[in-house]
C-alpha angles and dihedrals in degrees: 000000000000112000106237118209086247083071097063116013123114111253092211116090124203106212139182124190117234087258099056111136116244089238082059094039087066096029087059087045095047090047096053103039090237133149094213147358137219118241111217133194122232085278089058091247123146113249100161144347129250102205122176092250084065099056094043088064089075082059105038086044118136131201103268118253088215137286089256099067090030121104122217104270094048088065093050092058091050092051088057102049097055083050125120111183125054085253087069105042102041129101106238144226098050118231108230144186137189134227079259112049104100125258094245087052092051096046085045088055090050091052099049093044098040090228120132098210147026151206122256110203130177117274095229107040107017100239121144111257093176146302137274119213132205085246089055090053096054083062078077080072103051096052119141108281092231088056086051089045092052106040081057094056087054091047086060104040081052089050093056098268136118109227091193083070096052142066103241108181106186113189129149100344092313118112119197122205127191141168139020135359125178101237128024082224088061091065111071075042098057095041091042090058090042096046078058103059109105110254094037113120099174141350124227104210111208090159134156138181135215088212134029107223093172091067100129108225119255115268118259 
C-alpha cells in the first residue's frame, strides 16, 4: 500500500486572505505556532505562501544599491519587504498536494522547494482542506511492522516471486531477502519493488537464482 498525504496530514488549515495585514500575518503565525501560512482568495483557494523567511526580509533588509546592478530577484525581496498584506509579502504561486498525492511526492516537493509543509486543497475545487507537514511524513517510517511485511510480500509477487519461497526479516526500516529466486533477471526487480514499499529504508540482498537469464550468448 502506498500512504497517501490524506493518511497523515492535519486536517486543520492555518489561513490568511489576500488582504491580511502584515501585523496579523505574524500575530496568526505567533498564535499557532506555524512557519508559514497560505494565503487563500474569496473562494479559499490557495493563491501564495507567507513563510517566515518572508516576513524576516522587513527586518534583514538593506538600503538598495540601485535597480540598475540588482538582479530580479533582488527586487522582488525588496518589494516584499516594503510590503504590507499578505498579498505583498507572499511567495506565489502556492505549491500545493492533494489527499492523494502520495506521501514520497509530497516530501519530493518539499526537498526541491526548500519548504517544510504544504497545503493540502481539495482535488475538485481547489480549496484548502488542510496541511501536511514535514513532521507528519516521517509517520511513513513508524508504520506497524506486519503492514510493512506485507506490503513487501505484495512488492515480490508483483515482481514475479513467490515470498512464500523466501526469508523476509523486516526490523526498523531495513528489509532482508534471502534464497532463491527463479531467474537471475528476477533480482534487481524484486529489490527494486521492495526498496519501494513505504516504510523501507533500505533492503539487505542476500539473493540468489536457480538460472542465469542474463548469460550473453558466445560469440560467433
Amino acid at each position: 500500500m502506498i500512504m497517501k498525504v490524506g493518511d497523515v496530514m492535519g486536517r486543520v488549515a492555518i489561513a490568511v486572505r489576500l488582504d491580511t495585514s502584515f501585523a496579523d500575518v505574524v500575530e496568526t503565525m505567533r498564535r499557532f505556532k506555524v512557519g508559514a501560512v497560505a494565503v487563500v482568495d474569496g473562494e479559499r483557494r490557495p493563491v501564495g505562501v507567507v513563510s517566515a523567511d518572508d516576513l524576516l526580509l522587513k527586518e534583514i533588509d538593506a538600503e538598495r544599491v540601485g535597480a540598475f546592478f540588482e538582479s530580479r530577484g533582488r527586487r522582488r525581496e525588496h518589494a516584499k519587504a516594503a510590503g504590507g498584506t499578505a498579498a505583498q509579502v507572499m511567495t506565489s504561486p502556492a505549491i500545493t498536494v492533494t489527499e492523494g498525492t502520495s506521501v514520497g511526492q509530497a516530501a519530493r516537493l518539499m526537498h526541491q522547494h526548500r519548504i517544510r509543509q504544504l497545503p493540502v486543497v481539495d482535488e475538485v475545487s481547489g480549496r484548502i482542506t488542510g496541511t501536511v507537514h514535514q513532521a507528519d511524513l516521517l509517520k511513513i517510517f513508524v508504520r506497524p511492522l506486519a503492514d510493512v511485511r506485507a506490503d513487501v510480500e505484495q512488492a515480490v509477487r508483483r515482481a514475479g516471486a513467490d515470498p512464500d519461497g523466501l526469508s523476509v526479516v523486516v526490523e526498523h526500516g531495513l528489509v532482508s531477502l534471502s534464497g532463491t529466486v527463479p531467474l537471475r533477471s528476477q533480482i534487481p526487480r524484486v529489490v527494486d519493488a521492495v526498496h519501494a514499499v513505504d516504510g523501507v529504508i533500505e533492503v539487505d540482498d542476500r539473493l540468489g537464482f536457480a538460472a542465469d537469464d542474463l548469460v550473453g550468448a558466445p560469440p560467433l
